[in-house]
C-alpha positions in Angstrom: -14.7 0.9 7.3 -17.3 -2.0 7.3 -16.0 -4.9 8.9 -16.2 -8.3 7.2 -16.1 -12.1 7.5 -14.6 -13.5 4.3 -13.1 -11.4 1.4 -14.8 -11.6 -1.7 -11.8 -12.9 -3.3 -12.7 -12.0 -6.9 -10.5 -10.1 -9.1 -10.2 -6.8 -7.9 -7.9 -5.1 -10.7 -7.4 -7.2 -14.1 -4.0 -5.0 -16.2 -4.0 -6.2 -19.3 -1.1 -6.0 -21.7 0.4 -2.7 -20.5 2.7 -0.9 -22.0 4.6 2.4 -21.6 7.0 4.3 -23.5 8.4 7.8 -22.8 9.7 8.8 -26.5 12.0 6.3 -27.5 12.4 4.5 -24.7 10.5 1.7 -23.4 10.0 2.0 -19.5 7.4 -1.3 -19.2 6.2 -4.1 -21.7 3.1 -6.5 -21.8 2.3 -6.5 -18.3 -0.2 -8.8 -17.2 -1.3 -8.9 -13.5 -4.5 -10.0 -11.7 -4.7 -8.3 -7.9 -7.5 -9.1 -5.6 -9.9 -8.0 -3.2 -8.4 -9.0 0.3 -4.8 -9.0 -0.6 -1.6 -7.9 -0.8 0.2 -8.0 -4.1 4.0 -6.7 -3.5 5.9 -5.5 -6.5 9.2 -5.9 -6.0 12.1 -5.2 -8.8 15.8 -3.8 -8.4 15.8 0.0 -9.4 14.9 1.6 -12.6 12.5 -1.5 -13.2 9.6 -0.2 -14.4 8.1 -0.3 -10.8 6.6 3.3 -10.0 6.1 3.8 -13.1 3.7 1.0 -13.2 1.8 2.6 -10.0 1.8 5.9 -11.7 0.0 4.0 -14.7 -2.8 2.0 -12.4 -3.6 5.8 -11.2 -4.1 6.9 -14.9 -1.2 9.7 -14.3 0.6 8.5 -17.4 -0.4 7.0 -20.6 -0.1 3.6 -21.7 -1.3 1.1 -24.1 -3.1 -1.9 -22.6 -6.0 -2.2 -20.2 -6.3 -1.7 -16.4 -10.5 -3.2 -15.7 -11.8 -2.4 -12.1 -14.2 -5.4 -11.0 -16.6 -5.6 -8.3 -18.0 -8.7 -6.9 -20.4 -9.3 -9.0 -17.2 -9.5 -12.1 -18.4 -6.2 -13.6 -16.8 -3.2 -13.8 -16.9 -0.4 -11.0 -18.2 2.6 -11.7 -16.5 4.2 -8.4 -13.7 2.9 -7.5 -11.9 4.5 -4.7 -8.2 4.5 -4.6 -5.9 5.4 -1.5 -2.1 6.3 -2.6 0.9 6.7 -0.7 4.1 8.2 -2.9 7.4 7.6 -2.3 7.8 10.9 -1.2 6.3 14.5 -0.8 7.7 17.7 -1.2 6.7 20.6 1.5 8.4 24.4 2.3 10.6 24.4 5.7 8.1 27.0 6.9 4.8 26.0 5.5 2.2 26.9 8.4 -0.2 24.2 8.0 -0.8 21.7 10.5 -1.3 17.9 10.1 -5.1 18.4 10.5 -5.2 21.3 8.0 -3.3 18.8 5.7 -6.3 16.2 6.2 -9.1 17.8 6.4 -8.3 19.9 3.1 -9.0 16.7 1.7 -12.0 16.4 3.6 -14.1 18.7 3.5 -15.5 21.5 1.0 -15.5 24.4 3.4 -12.4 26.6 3.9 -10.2 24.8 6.5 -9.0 28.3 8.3 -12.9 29.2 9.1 -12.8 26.6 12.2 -12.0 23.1 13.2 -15.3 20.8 13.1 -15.1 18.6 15.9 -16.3 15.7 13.6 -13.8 16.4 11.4 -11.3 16.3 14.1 -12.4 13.0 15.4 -12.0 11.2 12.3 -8.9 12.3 11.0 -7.6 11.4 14.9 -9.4 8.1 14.2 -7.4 7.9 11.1 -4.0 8.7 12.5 -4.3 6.2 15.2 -4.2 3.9 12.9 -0.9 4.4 12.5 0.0 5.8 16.0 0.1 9.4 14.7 -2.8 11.1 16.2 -0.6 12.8 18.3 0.9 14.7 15.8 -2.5 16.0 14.6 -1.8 19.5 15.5 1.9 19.6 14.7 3.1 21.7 11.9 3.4 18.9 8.7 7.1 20.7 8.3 8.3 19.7 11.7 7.7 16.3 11.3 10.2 13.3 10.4 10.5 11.4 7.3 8.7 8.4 9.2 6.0 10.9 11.2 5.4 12.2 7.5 5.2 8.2 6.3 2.7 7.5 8.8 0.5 10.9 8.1 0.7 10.1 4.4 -0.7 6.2 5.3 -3.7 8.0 7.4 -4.6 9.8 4.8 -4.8 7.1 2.3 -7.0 5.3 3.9 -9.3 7.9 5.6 -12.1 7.5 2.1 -12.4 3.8 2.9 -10.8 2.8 -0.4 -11.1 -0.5 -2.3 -7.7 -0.5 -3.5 -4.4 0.2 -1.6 -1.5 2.0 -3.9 1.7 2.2 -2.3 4.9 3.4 -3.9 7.7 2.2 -0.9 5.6 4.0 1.9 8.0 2.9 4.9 11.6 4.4 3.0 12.3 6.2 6.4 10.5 4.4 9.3 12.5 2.6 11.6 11.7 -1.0 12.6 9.0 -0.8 15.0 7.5 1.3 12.6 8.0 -1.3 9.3 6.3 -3.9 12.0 3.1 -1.6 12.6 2.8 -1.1 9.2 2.8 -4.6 7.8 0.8 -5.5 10.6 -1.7 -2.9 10.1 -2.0 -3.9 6.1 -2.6 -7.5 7.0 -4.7 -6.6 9.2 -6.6 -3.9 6.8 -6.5 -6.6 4.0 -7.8 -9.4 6.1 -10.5 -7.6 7.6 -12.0 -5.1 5.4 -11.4 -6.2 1.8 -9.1 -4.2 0.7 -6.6 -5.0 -1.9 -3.2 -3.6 -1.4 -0.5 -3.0 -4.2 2.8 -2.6 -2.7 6.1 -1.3 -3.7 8.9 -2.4 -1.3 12.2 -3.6 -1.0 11.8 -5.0 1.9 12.3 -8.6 0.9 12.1 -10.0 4.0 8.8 -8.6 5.0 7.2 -8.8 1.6 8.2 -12.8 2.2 6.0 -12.7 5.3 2.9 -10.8 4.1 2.5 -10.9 0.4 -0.1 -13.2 -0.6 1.1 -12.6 -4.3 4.5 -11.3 -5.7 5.2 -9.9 -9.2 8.9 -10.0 -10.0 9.6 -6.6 -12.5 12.3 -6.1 -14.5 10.5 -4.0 -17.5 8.4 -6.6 -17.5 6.9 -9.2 -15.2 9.6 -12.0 -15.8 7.9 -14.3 -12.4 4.8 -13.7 -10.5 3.1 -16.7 -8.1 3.4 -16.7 -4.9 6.3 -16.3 -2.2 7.2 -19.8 -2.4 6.8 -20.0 -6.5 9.2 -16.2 -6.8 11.9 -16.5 -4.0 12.4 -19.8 -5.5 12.7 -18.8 -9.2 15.9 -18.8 -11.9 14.6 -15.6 -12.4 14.6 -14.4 -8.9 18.3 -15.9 -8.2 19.5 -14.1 -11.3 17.8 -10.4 -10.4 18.8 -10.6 -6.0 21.1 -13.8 -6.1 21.4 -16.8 -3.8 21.6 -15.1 -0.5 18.2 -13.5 -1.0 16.6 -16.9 -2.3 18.1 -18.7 0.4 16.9 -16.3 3.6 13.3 -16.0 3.2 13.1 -19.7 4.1 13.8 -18.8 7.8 10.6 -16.5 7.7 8.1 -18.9 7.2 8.7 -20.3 11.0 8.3 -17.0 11.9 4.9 -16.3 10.7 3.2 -18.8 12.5 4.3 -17.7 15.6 3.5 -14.5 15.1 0.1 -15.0 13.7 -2.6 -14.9 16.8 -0.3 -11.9 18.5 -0.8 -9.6 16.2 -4.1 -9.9 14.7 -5.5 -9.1 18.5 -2.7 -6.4 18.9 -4.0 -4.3 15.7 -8.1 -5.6 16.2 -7.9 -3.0 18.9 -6.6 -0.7 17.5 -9.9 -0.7 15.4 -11.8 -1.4 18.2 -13.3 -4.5 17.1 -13.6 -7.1 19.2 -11.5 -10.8 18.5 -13.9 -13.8 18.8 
């Protein structure tokens, strides 16, 4: 990924009105959402809110009524975007043979992956995992792993084509709390640093408090958006996670400060980049 100074800031991802129905029943409704290049918008919403379903609509996997516009710096549209996606979950067979770098690099490359490991191919995907401190599962069977080893896998893979936006459906259901701290870490860091924008599912209200930069509230609909502040704050907030939830993010504002200039050096290397 190319490394840069300031992110663009322009809207990344304008949705539109968006609407979906399955038959008679009407799953989302006149959604409206702007998310940006070098950001993290979090979706958060209790269950059966519309919120996958959204994702599943940004990827085009379902249809809806509405627009979704890509836009590149410049305002127009993109002709390429490149999206990374993590799902909630995956699927695979107890005894499924393949490897953690066959996984990858079936993704990778257009050649047979049994005919013989390219070094270069190697490398990167390594590169990739390290992200996320799996590269040493790189030659581990993808059915022996954990939940959270597969989490981590998933999140190297979603990022290995450089993409310009970030999809993901509660990627750290199954990681345990060192691992939720490399990960948020590692998108701010992402975000911050290389321009991506990120659209997160989570419920993980305490975290999303630290490192959203924008929040959409969903219940069918988006019934609050703004920022932390403007959402945890809300009627409508109170009314969908109640008092208690308004009342504890508050304590992690203090937190963040602290924690700033720690870990922005602490994931720089693992990119290798040098902190000025």
């Amino acid at each position: 990924m190319q490394k840069i100074i300031k992110p663009c800031g322009l809207h990344c991802i304008k949705v539109k009105h968006l609407g979906v129905q399955f038959g008679e029943q009407k799953v989302l409704d006149n959604i409206n959402l702007h998310m940006h290049c070098g950001s993290l918008t979090a979706i958060i919403g209790k269950n059966g809110a519309g919120k996958s379903t959204l994702i599943r609509a940004i990827l085009g996997d379902i249809p809806h009524t509405g627009t979704i516009e890509f836009r590149d710096t410049k305002d127009g549209k993109m002709q390429k975007l490149k999206i990374g996606y993590v799902p909630q979950s995956i699927n695979i067979e107890k005894n499924t043979p393949i490897s953690v770098y066959d996984l990858i690099a079936s993704y990778q490359t257009k050649f047979p992956i049994f005919w013989h490991k390219k070094r270069t191919v190697y490398e990167r995907i390594k590169r990739a995992l390290k992200v996320f401190e799996a590269d040493k599962l790189i030659d581990q069977r993808v059915c022996n792993l954990s939940g959270g080893q597969l989490q981590r896998v998933l999140l190297s893979m979603a990022i290995m084509d450089e993409p310009n936006l970030l999809l993901l459906d509660e990627p750290v259901s199954g990681i345990d709390q060192n691992g939720m701290e490399l990960f948020f870490e590692t998108m701010d860091y992402l975000k911050k640093h290389y321009d991506l924008a990120i659209v997160l599912i989570s419920h993980d209200l305490d975290y999303v408090a630290k490192y959203a930069d924008h929040v959409a509230l969903v219940d069918k609909t988006i019934v609050k958006q703004g920022t932390v502040k403007e959402v945890y704050e809300s009627k409508e907030y109170e009314e969908i996670f109640g008092k208690d939830s308004e009342e504890a993010w508050i304590d992690v504002e203090e937190d963040k400060l602290q924690e700033e200039v720690r870990k922005t050096s602490d994931i720089a290397k693992k990119f290798g980049v040098k902190e000025e």
